[in-house]
C-alpha positions as semicolon CSV with decimal commas, in nm:
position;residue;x (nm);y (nm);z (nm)
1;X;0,000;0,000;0,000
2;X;0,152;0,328;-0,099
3;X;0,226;0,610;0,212
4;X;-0,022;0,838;0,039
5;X;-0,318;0,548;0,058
6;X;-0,198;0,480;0,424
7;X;-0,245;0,862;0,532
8;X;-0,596;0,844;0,405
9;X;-0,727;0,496;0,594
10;X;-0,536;0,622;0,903
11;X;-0,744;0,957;0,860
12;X;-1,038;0,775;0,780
13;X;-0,956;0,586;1,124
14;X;-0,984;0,874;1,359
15;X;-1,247;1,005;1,123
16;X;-1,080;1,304;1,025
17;X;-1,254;1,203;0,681
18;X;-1,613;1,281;0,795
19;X;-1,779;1,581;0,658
20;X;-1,871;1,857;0,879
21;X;-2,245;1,782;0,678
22;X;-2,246;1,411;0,766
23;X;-2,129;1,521;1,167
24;X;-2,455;1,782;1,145
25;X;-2,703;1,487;1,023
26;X;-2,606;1,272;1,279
27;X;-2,669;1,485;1,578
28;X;-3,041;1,510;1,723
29;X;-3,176;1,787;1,956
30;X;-3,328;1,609;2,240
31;X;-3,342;1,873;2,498
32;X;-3,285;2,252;2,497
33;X;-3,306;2,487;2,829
34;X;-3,317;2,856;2,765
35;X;-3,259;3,149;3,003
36;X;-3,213;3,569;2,978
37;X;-2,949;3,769;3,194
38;X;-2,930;4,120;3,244
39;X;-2,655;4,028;3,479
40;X;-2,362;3,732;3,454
41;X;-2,093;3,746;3,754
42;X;-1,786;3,613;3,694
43;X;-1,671;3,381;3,990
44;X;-1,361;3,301;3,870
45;X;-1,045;3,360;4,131
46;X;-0,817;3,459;3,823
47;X;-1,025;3,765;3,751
48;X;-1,071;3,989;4,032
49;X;-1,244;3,795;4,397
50;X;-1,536;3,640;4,392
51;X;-1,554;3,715;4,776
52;X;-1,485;4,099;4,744
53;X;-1,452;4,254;4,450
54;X;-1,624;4,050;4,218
55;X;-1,615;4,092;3,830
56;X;-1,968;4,094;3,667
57;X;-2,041;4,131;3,318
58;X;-2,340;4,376;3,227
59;X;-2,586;4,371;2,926
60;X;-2,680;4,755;2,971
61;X;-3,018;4,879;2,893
62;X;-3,009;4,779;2,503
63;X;-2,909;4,452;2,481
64;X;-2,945;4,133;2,690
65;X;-2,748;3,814;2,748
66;X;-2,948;3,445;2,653
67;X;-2,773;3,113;2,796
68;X;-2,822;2,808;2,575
69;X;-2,827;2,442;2,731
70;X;-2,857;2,209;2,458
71;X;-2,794;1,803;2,451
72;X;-2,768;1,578;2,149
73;X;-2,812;1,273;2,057
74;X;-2,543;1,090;1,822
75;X;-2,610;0,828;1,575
76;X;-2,235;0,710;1,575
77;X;-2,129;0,459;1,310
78;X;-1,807;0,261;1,206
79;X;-1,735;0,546;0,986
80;X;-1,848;0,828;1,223
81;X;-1,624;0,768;1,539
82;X;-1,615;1,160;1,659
83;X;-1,820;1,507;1,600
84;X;-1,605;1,807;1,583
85;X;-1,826;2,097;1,496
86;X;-1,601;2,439;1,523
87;X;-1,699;2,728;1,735
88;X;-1,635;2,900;1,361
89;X;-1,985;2,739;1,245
90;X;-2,207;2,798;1,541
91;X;-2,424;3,107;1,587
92;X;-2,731;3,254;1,663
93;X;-2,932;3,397;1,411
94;X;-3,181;3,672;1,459
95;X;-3,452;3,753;1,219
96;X;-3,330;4,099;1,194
97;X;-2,974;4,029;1,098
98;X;-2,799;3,881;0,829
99;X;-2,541;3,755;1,020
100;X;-2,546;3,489;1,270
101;X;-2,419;3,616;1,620
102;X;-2,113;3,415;1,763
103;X;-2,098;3,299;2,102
104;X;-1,897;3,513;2,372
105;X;-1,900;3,304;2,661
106;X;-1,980;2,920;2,807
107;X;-2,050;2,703;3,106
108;X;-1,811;2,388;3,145
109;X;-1,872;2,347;3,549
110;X;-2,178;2,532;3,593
111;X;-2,192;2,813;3,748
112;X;-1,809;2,915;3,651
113;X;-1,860;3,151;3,366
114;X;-1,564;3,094;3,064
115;X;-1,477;3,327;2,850
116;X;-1,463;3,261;2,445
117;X;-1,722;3,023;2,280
118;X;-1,759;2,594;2,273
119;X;-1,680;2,359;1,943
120;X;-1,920;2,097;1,945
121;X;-1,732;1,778;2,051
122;X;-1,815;1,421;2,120
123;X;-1,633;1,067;2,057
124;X;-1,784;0,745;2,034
125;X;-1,781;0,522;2,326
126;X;-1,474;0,208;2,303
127;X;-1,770;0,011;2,346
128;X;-2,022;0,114;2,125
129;X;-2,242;-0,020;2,001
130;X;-2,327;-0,161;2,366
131;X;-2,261;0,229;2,503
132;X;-2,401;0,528;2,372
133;X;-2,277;0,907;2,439
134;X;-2,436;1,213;2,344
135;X;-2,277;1,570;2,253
136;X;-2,375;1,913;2,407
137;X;-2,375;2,261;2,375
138;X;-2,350;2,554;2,672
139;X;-2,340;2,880;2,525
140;X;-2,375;3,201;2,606
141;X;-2,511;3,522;2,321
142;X;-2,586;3,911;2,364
143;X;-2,878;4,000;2,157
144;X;-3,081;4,302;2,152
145;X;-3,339;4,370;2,446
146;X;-3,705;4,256;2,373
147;X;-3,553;3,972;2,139
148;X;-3,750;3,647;2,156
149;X;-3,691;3,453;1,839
150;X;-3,408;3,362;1,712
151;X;-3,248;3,025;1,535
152;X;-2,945;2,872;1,654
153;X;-2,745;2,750;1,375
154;X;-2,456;2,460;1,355
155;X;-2,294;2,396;1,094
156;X;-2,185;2,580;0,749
157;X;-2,413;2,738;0,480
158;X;-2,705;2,572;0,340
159;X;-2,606;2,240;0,511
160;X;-2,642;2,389;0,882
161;X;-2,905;2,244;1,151
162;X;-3,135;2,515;1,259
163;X;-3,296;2,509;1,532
164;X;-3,596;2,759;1,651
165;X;-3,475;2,956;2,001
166;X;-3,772;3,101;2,222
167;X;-3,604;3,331;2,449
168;X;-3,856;3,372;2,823
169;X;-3,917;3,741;2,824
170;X;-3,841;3,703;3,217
171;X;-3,503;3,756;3,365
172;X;-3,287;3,476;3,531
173;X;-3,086;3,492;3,779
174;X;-2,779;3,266;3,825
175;X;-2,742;3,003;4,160
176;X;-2,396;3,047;4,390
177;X;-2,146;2,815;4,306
178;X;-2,185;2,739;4,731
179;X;-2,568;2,635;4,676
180;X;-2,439;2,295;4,542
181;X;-2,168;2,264;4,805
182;X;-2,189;2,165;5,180
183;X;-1,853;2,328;5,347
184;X;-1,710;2,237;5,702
185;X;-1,464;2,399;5,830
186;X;-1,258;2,078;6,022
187;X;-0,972;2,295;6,155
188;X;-0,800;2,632;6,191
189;X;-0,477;2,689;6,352
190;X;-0,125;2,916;6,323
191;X;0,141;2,766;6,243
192;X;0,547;2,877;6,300
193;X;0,635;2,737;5,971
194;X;0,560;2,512;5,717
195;X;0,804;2,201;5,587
196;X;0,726;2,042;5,261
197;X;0,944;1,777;5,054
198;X;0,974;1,764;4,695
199;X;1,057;1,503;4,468
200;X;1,283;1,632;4,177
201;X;1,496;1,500;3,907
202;X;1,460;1,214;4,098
203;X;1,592;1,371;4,425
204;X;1,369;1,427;4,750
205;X;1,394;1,826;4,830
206;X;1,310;1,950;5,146
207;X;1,179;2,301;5,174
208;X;1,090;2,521;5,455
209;X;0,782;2,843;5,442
210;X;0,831;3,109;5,713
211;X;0,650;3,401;5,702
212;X;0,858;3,732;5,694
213;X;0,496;3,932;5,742
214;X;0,194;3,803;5,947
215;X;0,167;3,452;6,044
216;X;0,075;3,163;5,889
217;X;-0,265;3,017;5,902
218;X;-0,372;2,623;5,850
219;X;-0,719;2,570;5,740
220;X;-0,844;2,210;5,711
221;X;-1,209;2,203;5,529
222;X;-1,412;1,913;5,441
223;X;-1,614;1,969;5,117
224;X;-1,948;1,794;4,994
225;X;-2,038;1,860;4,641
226;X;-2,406;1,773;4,560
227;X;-2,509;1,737;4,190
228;X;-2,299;1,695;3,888
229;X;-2,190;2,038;3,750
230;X;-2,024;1,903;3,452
231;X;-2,199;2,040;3,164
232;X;-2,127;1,777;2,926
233;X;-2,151;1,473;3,142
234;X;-2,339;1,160;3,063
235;X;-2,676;1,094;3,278
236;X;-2,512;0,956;3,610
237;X;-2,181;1,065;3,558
238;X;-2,104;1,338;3,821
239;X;-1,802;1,584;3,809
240;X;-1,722;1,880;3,979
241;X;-1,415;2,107;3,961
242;X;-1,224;2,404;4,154
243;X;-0,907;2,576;4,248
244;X;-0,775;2,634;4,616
245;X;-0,784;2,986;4,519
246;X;-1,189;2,945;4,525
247;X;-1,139;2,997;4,888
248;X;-1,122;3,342;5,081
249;X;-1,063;3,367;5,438
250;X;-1,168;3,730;5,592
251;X;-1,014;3,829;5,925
252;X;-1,153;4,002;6,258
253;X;-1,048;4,299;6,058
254;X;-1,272;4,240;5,793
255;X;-0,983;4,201;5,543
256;X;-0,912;3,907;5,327
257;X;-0,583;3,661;5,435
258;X;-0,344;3,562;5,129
259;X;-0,417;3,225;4,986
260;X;-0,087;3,078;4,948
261;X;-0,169;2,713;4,834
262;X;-0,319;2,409;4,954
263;X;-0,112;2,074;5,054
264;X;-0,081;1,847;4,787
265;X;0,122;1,490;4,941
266;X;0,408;1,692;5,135
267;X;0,475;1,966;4,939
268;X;0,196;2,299;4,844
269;X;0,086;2,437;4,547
270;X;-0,117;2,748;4,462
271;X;-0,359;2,786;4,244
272;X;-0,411;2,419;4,220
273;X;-0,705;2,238;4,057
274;X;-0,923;1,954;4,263
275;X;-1,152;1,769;4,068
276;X;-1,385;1,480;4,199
277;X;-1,569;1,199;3,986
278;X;-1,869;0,956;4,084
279;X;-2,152;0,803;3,959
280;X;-2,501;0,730;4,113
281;X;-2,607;0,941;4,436
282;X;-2,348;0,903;4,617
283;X;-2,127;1,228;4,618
284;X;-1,763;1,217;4,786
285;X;-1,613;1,434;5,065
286;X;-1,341;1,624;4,964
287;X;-1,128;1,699;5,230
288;X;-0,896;1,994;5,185
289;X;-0,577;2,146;5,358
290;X;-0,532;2,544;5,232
291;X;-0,283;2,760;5,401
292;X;-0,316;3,165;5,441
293;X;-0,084;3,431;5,586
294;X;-0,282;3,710;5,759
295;X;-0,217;3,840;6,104
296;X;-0,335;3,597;6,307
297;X;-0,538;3,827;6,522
298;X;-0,853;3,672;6,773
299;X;-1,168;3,665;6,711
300;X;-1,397;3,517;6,378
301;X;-1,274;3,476;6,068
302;X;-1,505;3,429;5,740
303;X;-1,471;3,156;5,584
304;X;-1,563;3,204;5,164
305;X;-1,655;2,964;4,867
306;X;-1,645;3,155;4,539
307;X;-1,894;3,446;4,596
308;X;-2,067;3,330;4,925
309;X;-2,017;3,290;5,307
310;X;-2,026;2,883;5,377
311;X;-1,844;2,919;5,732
312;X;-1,656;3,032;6,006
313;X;-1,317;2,965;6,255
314;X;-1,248;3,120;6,546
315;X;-0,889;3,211;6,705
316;X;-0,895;3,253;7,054
């Protein structure tokens, strides 16, 4: 077989070879939620803090912002093994433009906003036929106020699904990041200094953090997530997913401490993801060690998931 012929079964493999047409005629719509914001806040730690100075986006008098939740079915077949729909060739069309809007924001963990729009992406289960997956679509649009109709369109030119969008004329609100969380706060206590060990190029460093201003806080928190906030999950397959830096403490003061990591096996690491998996009802608890330098002051300090109060510690 010649190189050239090779390249094309090997594409034809990964099914690179599948039209974007063919990947639009396989998907079905089999469930569509649709919501309008005047209002989006941004909860995530790298932009601004969720707990004090929190960044929220505004649609202004003129326009508004529409969320779109929308789940697929895929009829996957031995030549259709993934759909890979760009971000590129999905919009929202309104009657009154010629134009189809592109998406400027999206919802991977719900409530976390991200900003930039979503490809439309799904693979084929190792064991289909036996297994089926689905593909899905979290987008977020500014249209014009007062808009209620609209198509949302995926895929290129004539060939592109289109799919009527009835926008509520009511405004939504978006839930706390905390409302799916129980927090408890397992210990709080100052510590002199903080020793950590580090494995590197195969030798075991040890390390030592003493703080040169304030002292150096220990907070131990055990963390209960309760529904899946995956937005692209499977029915029973539960996922949730934060950073250390999603936590605030606020001293007697009323000022915030400075996160400076959590302890991950016997060294720390800031701004360090934690992600937790299950299926059925069943959620995990996440237990988590962060560390803070503030001044170590008496009296109640405020504890802080994302954007909401979930507890408190006291230092006597």
């Amino acid at each position: 077989m010649s190189p050239l012929r090779t390249l094309a079964w090997a594409a034809l493999g990964l099914g690179l070879a599948v039209p974007a047409s063919a990947q639009v005629e396989a998907i079905t719509l089999t469930g569509m939620t649709i919501t309008r914001h005047d209002v989006l806040p941004n909860i995530d730690p790298d932009l601004a803090a969720p707990c004090c100075a929190q960044l929220v986006f505004e649609s202004g008098s003129d326009d508004d912002f529409v969320y779109i939740d929308a789940d697929f079915a895929v009829a996957w077949s031995e030549e259709l093994d993934r759909i890979n729909i760009s971000s590129r060739d999905i919009g929202l069309q309104l009657p009154t433009e010629a134009e189809p809007r592109q998406a400027w924001a999206r919802f991977n963990y719900f409530p976390e906003l991200e900003r930039g729009g979503n490809s439309l992406n799904a693979r084929r289960p190792r064991d289909w036929p036996e297994e089926n997956a689905g593909a899905y679509l979290n987008l977020v649009f500014q249209v014009p106020a007062g808009t209620t109709q609209a198509e949302l369109l995926i895929g290129e030119g004539a060939e592109a699904m289109r799919i009527p969008v009835t926008i509520p004329g009511e405004v939504s609100e978006l839930p706390s990041m905390a409302s799916f969380f129980d927090v408890k706060v397992t210990n709080f206590a100052i510590m002199p200094e903080l020793t950590t060990e580090d494995r590197l190029s195969r030798e075991e460093i040890a390390g030592r953090v003493v703080p040169t201003i304030g002292q150096l806080m220990r907070l131990d928190v055990e963390i209960v997530p309760s529904v899946n906030l995956r937005t692209d999950s499977e029915p029973g397959e539960n996922a949730v997913f934060f950073y250390n830096t999603a936590f605030s403490l606020i001293g007697p003061e009323g000022l915030p401490l400075v996160n400076i990591g959590r302890a991950v096996n016997s060294s720390i690491r800031n701004d360090f993801s934690l992600s937790s998996n299950w299926d059925g009802d069943e959620p995990p608890t996440i237990e988590m060690t962060i560390f803070f330098i503030g001044s170590g002051e008496p009296g109640d300090y405020r504890l802080f998931f994302y954007d909401e109060e979930v507890g408190a510690a006291a230092l006597n």
